[in-house]
C-alpha positions as CSV (number, residue, x, y, z in Angstrom):
1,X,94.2,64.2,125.8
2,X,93.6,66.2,128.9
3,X,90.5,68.4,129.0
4,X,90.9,71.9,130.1
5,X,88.9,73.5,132.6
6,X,86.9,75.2,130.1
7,X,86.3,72.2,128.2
8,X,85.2,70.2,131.0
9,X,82.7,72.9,132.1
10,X,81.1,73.4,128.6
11,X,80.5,70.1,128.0
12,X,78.5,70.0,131.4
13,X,76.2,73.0,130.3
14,X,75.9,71.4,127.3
15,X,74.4,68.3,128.2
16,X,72.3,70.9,130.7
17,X,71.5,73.8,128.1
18,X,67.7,73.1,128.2
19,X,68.0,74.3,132.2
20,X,68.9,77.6,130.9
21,X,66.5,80.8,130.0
22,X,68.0,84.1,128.7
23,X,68.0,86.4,131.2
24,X,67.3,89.4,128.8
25,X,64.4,87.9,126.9
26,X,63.5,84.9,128.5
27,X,63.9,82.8,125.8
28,X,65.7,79.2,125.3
29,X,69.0,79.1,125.3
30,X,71.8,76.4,123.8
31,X,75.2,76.2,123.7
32,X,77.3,76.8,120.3
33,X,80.7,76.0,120.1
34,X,81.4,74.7,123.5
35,X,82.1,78.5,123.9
36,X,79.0,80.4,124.6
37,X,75.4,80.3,125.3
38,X,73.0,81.9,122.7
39,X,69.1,81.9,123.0
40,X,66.9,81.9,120.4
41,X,66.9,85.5,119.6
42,X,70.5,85.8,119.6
43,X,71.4,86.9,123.0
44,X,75.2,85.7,123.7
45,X,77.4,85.0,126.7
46,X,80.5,83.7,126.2
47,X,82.2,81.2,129.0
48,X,85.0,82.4,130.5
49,X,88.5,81.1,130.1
50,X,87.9,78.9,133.4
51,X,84.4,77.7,132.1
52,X,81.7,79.8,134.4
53,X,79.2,82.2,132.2
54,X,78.2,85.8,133.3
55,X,74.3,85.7,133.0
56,X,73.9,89.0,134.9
57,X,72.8,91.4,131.9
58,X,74.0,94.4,134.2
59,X,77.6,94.9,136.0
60,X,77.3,94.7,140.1
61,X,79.7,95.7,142.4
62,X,79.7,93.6,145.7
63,X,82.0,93.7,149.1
64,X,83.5,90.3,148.5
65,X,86.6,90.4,146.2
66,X,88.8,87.8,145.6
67,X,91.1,87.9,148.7
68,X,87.6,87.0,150.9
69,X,86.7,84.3,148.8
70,X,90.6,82.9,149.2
71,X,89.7,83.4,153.2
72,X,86.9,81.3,152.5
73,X,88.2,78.7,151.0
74,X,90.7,78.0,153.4
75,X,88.5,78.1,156.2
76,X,85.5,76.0,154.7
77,X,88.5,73.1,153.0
78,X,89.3,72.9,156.5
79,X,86.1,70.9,157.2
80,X,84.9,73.8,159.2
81,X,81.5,73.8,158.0
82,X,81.4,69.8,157.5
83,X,78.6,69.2,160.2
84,X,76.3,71.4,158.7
85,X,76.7,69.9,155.4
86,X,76.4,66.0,156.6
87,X,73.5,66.9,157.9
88,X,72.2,69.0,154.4
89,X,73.2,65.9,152.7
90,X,71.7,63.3,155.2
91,X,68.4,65.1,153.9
92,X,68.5,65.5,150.5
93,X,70.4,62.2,149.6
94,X,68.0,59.4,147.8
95,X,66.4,61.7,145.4
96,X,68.0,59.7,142.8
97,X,69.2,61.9,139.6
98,X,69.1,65.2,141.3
99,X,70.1,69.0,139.9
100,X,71.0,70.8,142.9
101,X,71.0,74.9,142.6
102,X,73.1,76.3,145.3
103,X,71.5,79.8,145.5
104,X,74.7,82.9,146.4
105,X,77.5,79.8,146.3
106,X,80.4,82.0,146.5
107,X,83.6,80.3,146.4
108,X,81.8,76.8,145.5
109,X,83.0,74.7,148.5
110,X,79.5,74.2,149.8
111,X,78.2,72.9,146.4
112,X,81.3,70.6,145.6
113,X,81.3,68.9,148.8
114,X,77.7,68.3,148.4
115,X,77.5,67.0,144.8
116,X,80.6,64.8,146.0
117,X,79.3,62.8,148.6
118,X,75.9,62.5,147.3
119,X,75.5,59.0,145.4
120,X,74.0,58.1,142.0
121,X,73.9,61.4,139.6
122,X,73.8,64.6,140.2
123,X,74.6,67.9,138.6
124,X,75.7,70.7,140.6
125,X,74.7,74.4,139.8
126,X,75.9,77.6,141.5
127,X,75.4,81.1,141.2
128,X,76.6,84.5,142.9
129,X,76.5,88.1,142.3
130,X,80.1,88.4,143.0
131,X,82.0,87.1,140.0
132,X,85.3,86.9,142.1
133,X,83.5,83.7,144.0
134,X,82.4,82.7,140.2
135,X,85.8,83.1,138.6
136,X,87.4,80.9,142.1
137,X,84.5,78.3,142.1
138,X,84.9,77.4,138.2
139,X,88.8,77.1,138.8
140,X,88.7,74.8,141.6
141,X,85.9,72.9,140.9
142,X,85.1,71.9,137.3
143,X,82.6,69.4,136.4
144,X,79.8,71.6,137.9
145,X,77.8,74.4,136.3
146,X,79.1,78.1,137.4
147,X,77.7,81.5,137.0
148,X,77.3,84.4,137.2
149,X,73.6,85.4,138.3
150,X,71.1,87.7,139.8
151,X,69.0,85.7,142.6
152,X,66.3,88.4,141.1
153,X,66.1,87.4,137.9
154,X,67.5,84.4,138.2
155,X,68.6,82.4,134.2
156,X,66.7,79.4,134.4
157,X,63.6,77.7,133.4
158,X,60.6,76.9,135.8
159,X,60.5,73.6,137.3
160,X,63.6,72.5,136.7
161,X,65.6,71.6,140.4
162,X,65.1,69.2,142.5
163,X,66.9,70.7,145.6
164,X,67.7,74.7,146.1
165,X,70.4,75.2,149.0
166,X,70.6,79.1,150.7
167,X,73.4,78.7,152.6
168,X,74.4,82.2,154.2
169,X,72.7,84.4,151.8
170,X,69.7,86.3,150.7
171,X,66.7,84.7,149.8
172,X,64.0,85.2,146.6
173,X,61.6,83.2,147.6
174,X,59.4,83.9,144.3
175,X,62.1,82.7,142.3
176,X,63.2,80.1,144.4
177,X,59.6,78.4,144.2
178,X,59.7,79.1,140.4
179,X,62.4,77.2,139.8
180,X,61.9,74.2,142.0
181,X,60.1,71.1,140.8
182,X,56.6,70.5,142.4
183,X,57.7,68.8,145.4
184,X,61.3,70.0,145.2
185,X,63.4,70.5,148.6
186,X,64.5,74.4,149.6
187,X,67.1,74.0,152.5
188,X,68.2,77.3,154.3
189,X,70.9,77.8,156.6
190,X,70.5,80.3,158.8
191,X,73.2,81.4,161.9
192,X,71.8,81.5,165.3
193,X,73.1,82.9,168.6
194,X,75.8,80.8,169.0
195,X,77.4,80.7,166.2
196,X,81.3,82.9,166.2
197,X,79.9,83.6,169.8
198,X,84.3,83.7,170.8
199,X,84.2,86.8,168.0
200,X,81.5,88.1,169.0
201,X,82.4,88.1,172.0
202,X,85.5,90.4,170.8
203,X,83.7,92.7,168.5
204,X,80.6,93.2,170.1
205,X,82.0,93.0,173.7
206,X,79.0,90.3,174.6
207,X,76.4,93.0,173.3
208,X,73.7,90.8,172.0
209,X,72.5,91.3,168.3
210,X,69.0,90.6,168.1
211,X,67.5,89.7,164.6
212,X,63.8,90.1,164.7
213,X,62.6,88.6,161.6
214,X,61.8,85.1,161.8
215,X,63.2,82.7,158.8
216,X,61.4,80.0,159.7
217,X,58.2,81.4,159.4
218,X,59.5,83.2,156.1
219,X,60.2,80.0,154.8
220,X,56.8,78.8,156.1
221,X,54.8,81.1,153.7
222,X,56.2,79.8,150.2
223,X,56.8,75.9,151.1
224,X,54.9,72.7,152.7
225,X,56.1,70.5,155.1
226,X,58.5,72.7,157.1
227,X,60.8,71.3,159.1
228,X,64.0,72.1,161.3
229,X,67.3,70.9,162.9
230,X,69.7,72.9,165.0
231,X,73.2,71.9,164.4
232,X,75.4,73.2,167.1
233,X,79.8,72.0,167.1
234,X,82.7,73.5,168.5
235,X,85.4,73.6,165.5
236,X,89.4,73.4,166.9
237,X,90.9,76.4,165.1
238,X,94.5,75.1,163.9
239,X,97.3,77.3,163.1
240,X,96.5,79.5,160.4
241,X,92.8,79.6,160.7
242,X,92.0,82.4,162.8
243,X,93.1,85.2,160.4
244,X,90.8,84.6,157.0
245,X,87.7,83.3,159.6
246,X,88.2,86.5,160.6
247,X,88.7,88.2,157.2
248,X,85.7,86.2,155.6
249,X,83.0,87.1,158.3
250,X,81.0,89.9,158.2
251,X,80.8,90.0,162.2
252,X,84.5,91.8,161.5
253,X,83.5,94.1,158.6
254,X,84.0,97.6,159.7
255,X,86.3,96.9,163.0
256,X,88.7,99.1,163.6
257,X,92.3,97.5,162.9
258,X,93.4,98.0,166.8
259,X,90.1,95.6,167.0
260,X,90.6,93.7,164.3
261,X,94.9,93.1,166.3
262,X,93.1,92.4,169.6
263,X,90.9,89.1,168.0
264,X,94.0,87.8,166.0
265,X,96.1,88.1,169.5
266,X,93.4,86.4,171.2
267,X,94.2,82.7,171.6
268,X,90.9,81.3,170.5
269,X,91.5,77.3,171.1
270,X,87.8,76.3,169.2
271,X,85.0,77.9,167.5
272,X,81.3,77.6,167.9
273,X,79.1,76.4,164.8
274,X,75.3,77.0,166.0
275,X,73.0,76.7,163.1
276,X,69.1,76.3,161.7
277,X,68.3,74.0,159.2
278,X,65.4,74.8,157.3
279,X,64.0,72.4,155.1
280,X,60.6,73.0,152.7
281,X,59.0,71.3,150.2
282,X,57.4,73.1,147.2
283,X,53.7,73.2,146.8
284,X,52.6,70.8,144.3
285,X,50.7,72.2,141.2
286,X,47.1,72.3,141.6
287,X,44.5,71.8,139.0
């Protein structure tokens, strides 16, 4: 008998339950019924038909719908963002049996090619805001844990990851070091110049955007043993390609659609990944 989706999903938070806290009260949580996830004073989520769980008390509205995350998919199942992720897994590989949280994992590509290559066990976790990514992520990739979660009030227990990715997203760094085991690994990726320099070159007409904030030294106030790696490819756009990397970046969001005709006119033979890769470890307990 072949397991649906749902099923498949379940039974992964099942065996996980004791990772989960309510985010309303804060208490335990366990799964009843391979259908929902109920803490102890009666709080309920039910899992979705494709087996992700909303765990954001409150409804959000985001800017990426569905047709974004589809853009997404087909440009990161493309093995566009592979060499960042080699080296991401190159890093965290050898821990052993490892629960991975990928912190704002939108469509779930990152966190499935991850939890796939890495050997020995591992249990993949993902959350997003945006429950279009959520909905996508638990249909393509079951086996993994999906849902649907605030990175403020995040539903889990302390201590209870071994790696947190931020890939592309915000950052809560006071949750992120609550949830990570003492000694735990945070890895950020964070754009540099570089990277979509050919679009930016179209949409910003080689203005440069200057980001003063500094992530590494962000990163350097909540974790030990920082270190970094600049990963830095061209990507050969094949047919096809061009149109959702431009739909799923924000460097397009708000162009004008003469713009927005110019850059899909443009023949743009390759494109250049140029990335940080910052790595932290969390503070041990003390005393």
């Amino acid at each position: 008998m072949t397991l649906s989706k749902k099923m498949i999903n379940a039974q992964v938070m099942d065996r996980n339950a004791d990772l989960f806290r309510c985010p309303i009260c804060l208490a335990e949580m366990a799964m009843l019924d391979m259908s929902r996830l109920v803490c102890t004073h009666n709080h309920s989520f039910d899992l979705s038909k494709n087996g992700y769980v909303n765990l954001a008390p409150q409804a959000h509205m985001t800017k990426y719908d569905q047709s974004l995350f589809g853009a997404r998919k087909t440009v990161m199942t493309s093995g566009f963002f592979d060499g960042v992720l080699d080296a991401v897994i190159k890093t965290i590989e050898g821990q052993g049996h490892a629960i991975i949280l990928d912190a704002g994992c939108g469509e779930g590509s990152h966190l499935s090619t991850v939890v796939e290559r890495l050997t020995g066990e591992v249990t993949g976790v993902g959350i997003d805001l945006a429950k279009e990514g959520i909905t996508a992520a638990a249909k393509e990739y079951p086996g993994l844990i999906w849902s649907v979660a605030d990175l403020a009030n995040c539903p889990f227990q302390d201590d209870q990851f071994d790696t947190i990715l931020n890939i592309l997203s915000p950052a809560n760094y006071a949750e992120f070091t609550r949830l990570l085991k003492p000694g735990g690994l945070f890895v950020k990726a964070v754009p540099e110049s570089g990277y979509l320099k050919e679009l930016r070159a179209i949409f910003y007409e080689d203005k440069e955007q200057k980001d003063d904030a500094d992530p590494v030294a962000r990163v350097a106030e909540h974790f030990d043993e920082i270190s970094t790696e600049r990963v830095i490819y061209t990507f050969p756009l094949a047919d096809g390609l061009l149109a959702p990397l431009i739909q799923m970046t924000p460097l397009t969001w708000g162009a004008s659609a003469d713009k927005i005709e110019e850059a899909l006119q443009t023949a743009i033979p390759e494109i250049t990944i140029d990335f940080t890769l910052i790595f932290g470890v969390n503070r041990e307990e003390t005393g």
